[in-house]
C-alpha positions as CSV (number, residue, x, y, z in Angstrom):
1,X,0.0,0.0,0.0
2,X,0.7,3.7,-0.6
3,X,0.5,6.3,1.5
4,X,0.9,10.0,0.0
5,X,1.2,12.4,3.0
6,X,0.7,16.4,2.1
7,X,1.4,19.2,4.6
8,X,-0.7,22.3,3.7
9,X,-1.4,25.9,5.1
10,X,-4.1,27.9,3.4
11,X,-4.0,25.2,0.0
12,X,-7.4,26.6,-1.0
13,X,-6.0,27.8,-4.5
14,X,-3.7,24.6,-5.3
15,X,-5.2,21.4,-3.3
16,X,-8.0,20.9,-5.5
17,X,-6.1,20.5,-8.8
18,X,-3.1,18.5,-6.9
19,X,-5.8,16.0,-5.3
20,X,-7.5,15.8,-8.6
21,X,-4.2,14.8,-10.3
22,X,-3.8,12.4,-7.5
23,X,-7.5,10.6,-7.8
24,X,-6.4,10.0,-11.3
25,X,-3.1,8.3,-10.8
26,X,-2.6,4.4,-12.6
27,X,-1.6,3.1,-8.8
28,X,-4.7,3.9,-6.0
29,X,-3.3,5.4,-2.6
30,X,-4.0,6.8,0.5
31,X,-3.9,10.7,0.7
32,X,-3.1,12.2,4.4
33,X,-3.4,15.7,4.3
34,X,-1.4,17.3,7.5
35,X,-3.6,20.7,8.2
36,X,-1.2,23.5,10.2
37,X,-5.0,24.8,11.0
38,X,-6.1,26.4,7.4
39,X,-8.4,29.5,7.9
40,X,-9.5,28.8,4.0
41,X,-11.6,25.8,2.6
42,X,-8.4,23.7,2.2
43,X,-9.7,20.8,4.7
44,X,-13.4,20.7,3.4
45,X,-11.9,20.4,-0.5
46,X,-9.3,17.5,1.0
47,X,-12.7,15.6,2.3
48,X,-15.0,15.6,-1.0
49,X,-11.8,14.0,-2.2
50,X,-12.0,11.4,0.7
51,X,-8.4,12.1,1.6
52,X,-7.9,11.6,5.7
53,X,-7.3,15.1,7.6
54,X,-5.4,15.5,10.2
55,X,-5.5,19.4,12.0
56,X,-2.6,20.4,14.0
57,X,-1.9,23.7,15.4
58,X,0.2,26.2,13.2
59,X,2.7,26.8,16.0
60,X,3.2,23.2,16.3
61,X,4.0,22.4,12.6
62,X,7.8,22.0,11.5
63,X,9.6,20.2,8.4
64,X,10.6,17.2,10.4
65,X,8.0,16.5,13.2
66,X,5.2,17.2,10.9
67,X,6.2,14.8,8.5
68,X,7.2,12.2,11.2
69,X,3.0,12.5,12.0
70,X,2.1,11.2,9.2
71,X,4.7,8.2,8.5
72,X,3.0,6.8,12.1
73,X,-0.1,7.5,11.3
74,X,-0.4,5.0,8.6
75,X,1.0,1.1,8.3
76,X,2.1,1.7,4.5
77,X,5.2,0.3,3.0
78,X,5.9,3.0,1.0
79,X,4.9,6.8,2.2
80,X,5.2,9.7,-0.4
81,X,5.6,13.0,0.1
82,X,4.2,16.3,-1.6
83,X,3.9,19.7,-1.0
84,X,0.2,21.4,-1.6
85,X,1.8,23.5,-4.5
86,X,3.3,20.7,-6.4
87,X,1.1,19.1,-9.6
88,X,1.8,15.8,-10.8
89,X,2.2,16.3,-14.8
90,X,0.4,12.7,-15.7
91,X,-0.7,10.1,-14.1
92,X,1.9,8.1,-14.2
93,X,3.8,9.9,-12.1
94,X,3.5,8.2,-8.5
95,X,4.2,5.2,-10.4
96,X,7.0,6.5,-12.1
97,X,8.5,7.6,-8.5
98,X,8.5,4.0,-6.9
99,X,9.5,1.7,-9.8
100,X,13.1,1.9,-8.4
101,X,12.0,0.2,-5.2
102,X,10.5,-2.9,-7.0
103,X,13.8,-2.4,-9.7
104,X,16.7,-2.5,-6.6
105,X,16.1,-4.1,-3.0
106,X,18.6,-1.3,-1.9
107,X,16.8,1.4,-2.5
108,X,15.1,3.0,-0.1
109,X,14.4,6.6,-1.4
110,X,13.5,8.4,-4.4
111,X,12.7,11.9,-5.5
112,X,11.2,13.2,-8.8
113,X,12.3,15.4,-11.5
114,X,10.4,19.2,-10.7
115,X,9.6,21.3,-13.8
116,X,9.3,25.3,-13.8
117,X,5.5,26.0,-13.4
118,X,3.8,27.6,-15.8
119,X,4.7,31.1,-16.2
120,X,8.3,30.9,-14.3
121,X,10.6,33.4,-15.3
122,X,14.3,32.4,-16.7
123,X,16.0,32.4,-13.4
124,X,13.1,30.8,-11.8
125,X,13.2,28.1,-14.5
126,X,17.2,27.8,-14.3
127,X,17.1,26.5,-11.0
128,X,14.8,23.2,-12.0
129,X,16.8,22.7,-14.9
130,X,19.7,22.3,-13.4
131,X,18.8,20.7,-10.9
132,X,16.7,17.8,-11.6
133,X,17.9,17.1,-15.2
134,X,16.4,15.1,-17.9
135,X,18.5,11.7,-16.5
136,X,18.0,9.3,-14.0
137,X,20.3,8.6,-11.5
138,X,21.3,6.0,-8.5
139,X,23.1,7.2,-5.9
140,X,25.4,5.6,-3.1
141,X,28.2,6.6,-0.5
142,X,30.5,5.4,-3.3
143,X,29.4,8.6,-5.3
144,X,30.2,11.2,-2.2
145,X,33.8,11.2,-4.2
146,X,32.2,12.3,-7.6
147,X,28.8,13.7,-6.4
148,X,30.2,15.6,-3.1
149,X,27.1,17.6,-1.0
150,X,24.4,16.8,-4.0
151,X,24.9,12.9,-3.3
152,X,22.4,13.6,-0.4
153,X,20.4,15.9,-2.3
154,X,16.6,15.0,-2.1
155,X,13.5,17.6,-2.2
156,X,10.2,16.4,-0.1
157,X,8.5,18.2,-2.6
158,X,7.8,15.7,-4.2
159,X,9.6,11.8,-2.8
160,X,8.7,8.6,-1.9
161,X,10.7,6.0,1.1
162,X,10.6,2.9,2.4
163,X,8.7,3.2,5.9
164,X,10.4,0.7,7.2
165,X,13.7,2.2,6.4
166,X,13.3,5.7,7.4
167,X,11.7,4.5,10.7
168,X,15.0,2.6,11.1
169,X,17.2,5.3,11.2
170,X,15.1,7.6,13.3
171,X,12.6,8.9,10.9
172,X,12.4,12.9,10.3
173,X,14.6,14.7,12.8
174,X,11.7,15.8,15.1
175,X,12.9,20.3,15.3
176,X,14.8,21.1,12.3
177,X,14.8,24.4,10.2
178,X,14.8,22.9,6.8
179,X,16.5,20.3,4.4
180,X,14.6,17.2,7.0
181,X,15.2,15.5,3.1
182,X,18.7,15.9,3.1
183,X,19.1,15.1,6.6
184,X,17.5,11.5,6.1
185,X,19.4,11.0,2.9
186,X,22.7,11.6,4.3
187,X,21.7,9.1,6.8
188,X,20.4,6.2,4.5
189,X,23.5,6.9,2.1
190,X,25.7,6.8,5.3
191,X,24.1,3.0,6.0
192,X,24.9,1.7,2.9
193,X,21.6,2.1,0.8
194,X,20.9,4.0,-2.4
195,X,19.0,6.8,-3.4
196,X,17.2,7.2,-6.8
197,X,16.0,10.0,-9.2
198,X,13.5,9.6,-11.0
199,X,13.3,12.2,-14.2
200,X,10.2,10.1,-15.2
201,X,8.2,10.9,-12.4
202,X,7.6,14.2,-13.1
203,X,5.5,17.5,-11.0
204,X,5.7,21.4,-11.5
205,X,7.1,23.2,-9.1
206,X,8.8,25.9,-8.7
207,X,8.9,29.4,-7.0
208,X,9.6,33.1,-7.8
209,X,11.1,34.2,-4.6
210,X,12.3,37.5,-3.9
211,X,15.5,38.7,-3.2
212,X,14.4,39.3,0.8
213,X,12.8,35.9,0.7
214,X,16.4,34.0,-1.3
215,X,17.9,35.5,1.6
216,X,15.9,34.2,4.0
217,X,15.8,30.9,2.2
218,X,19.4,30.6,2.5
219,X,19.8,31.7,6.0
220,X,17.9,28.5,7.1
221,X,20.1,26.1,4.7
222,X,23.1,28.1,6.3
223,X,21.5,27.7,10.0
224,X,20.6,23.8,9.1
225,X,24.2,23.2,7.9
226,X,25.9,24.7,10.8
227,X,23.4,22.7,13.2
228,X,24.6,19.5,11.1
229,X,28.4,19.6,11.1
230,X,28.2,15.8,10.1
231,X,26.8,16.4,6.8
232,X,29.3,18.7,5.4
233,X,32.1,16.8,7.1
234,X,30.9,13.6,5.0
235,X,29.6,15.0,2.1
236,X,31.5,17.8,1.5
237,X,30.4,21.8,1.6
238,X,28.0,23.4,-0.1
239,X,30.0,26.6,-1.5
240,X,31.6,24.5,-4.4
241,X,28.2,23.3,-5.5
242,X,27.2,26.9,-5.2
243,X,30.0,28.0,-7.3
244,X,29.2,26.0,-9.9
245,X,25.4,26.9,-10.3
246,X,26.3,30.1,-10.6
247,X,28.6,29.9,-13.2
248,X,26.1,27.6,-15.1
249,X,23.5,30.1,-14.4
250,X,25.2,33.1,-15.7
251,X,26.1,30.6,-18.9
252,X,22.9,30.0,-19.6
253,X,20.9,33.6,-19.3
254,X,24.0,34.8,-21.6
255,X,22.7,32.4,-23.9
256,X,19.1,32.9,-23.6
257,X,18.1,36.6,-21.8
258,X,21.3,38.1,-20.9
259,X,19.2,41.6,-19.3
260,X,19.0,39.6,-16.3
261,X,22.4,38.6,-15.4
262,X,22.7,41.7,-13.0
263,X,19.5,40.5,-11.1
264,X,21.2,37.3,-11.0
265,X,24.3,38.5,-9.9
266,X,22.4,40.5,-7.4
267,X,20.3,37.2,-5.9
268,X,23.3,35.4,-5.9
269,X,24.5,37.8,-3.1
270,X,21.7,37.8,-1.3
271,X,21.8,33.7,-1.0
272,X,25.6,34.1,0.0
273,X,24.9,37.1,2.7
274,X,21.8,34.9,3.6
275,X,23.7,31.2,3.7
276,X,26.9,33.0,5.8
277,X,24.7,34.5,8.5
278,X,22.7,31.4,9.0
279,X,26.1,30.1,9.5
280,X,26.8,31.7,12.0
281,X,23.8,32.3,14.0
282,X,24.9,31.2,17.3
283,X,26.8,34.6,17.5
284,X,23.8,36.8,16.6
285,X,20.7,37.5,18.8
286,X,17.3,36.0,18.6
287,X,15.7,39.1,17.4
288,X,18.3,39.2,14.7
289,X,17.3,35.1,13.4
290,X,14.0,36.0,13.3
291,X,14.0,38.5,11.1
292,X,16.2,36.9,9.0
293,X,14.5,33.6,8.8
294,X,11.8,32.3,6.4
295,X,10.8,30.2,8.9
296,X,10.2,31.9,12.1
297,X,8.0,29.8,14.3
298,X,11.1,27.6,14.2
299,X,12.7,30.2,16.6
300,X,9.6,30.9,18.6
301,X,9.4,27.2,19.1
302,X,13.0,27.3,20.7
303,X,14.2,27.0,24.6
304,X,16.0,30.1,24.0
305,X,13.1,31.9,22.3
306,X,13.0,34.1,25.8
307,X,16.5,34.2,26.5
């Protein structure tokens, strides 16, 4: 059995085509929808789709925990994972997604290919591109050498594991700031078992952030990888990974729209101010994290939120 397990907030303007996509899938599963307390329509739409809802209060949601809620909840071998504004491009594509399970015994994760939504501007549609390219691709600890910090990439946004496994190593850390994928992936890859993509199984999604949010963005990924010294010690860092996108990046809009290299240019600060500060945010004050986070309940959440 499958169980497909969606966070949402507010999903009253995407749930109903994603759940629609879903009911129309050539594999039948169980939809959990994870409710941080929508004050929109989002859980009466989830239930004239018969998908279970489970309410939680928004304070008490978070990347890993939240997740972990749902992988109890049900007895399924296999649990996927989707965010409300990701949209399944056929209905093959849960199908597509777990194939490599019934292809390899040691795999025990797998992630789809994300394309730009409709509408995405050049950068916006950059980022998907070179990131989840047109190839599929097994990955192991053997590849950390080649593969460095991406060997653990994965994106929740749209994945699939073996319960069994991810409850074996721990599951979802239970208070993290962002990347609970990567965190689980490092740890699977780390116990000897292998991690597919899937450029078949396919879902838009992408997002037009601005430069205040890219910042923010990246001052979590800089706060998660300085909480996670393991990962980077293992895998590698992220900054030669970074270095390379950009370069790509900058290739590619000389190519195709070069007028918005210097908003590229200018982003690609923002992400590097962002990621460094996050870095180091045990030397700056709570007020200070914050305002620089996207994800601020995570703070509010902490022992030292009134220290």
């Amino acid at each position: 059995m499958i169980s497909i397990i969606i966070p949402t907030l507010n999903a009253e303007n995407c749930i109903h085509n994603l759940l629609s996509a879903l009911k129309n899938q050539s594999i039948s599963c169980e939809i959990i929808i994870i409710d941080s307390s929508s004050e929109d329509d989002t859980r009466g739409i989830a239930k004239s789709f018969d998908a279970e809802v489970i309410v939680i209060k928004r304070k008490d949601f978070n990347h890993g925990g939240t997740r972990n809620l749902g992988v109890h909840h049900t007895n399924s071998d296999t649990v996927v994972f989707l965010t409300q504004d990701a949209l399944p491009t056929n209905e093959y594509a849960i199908e597509n997604l777990i194939k490599p399970f019934f292809d390899n015994k040691d795999t025990v994760a797998a992630y789809g290919r994300q394309l730009p939504r409709q509408g995405a501007n050049p950068i916006e549609a950059y980022a998907r591109l070179f990131n989840y390219p047109p190839t599929s691709l097994l990955k192991g600890s053997t590849d950390i050498s080649k593969l460095g910090i991406r060997t653990a990439f994965l994106s929740n946004a749209f994945a699939a594991y073996r319960r069994s496994t991810l409850l074996s190593i721990g599951g979802f850390p239970s208070n993290i700031i962002v990347n609970e994928d990567t965190y689980v992936a490092a740890k699977m890859l780390l116990e000897g078992w292998k991690i597919a993509y899937c450029a078949d199984a396919k879902v838009y999604h992408s997002h037009n952030y601005s430069f205040l949010e890219e910042f923010r963005r990246y001052f979590d990924i800089g706060v998660f990888h300085a909480e996670e010294p393991w990962i980077r010690e293992r895998f590698g860092k992220a900054e030669p990974e970074g270095i390379k996108y950009v370069r790509s990046e900058l290739k590619y809009l000389l190519d195709n729209n070069f007028r918005l290299i210097p908003s590229a240019l200018l982003r690609t600060a923002f992400k590097l101010v962002g990621y460094r500060l996050g870095f180091m945010e045990q030397r700056i004050p709570m007020w200070l994290k914050v305002f620089c986070s996207m994800n601020k309940q995570h703070w509010r959440n902490s022992q030292n939120w009134l220290v």
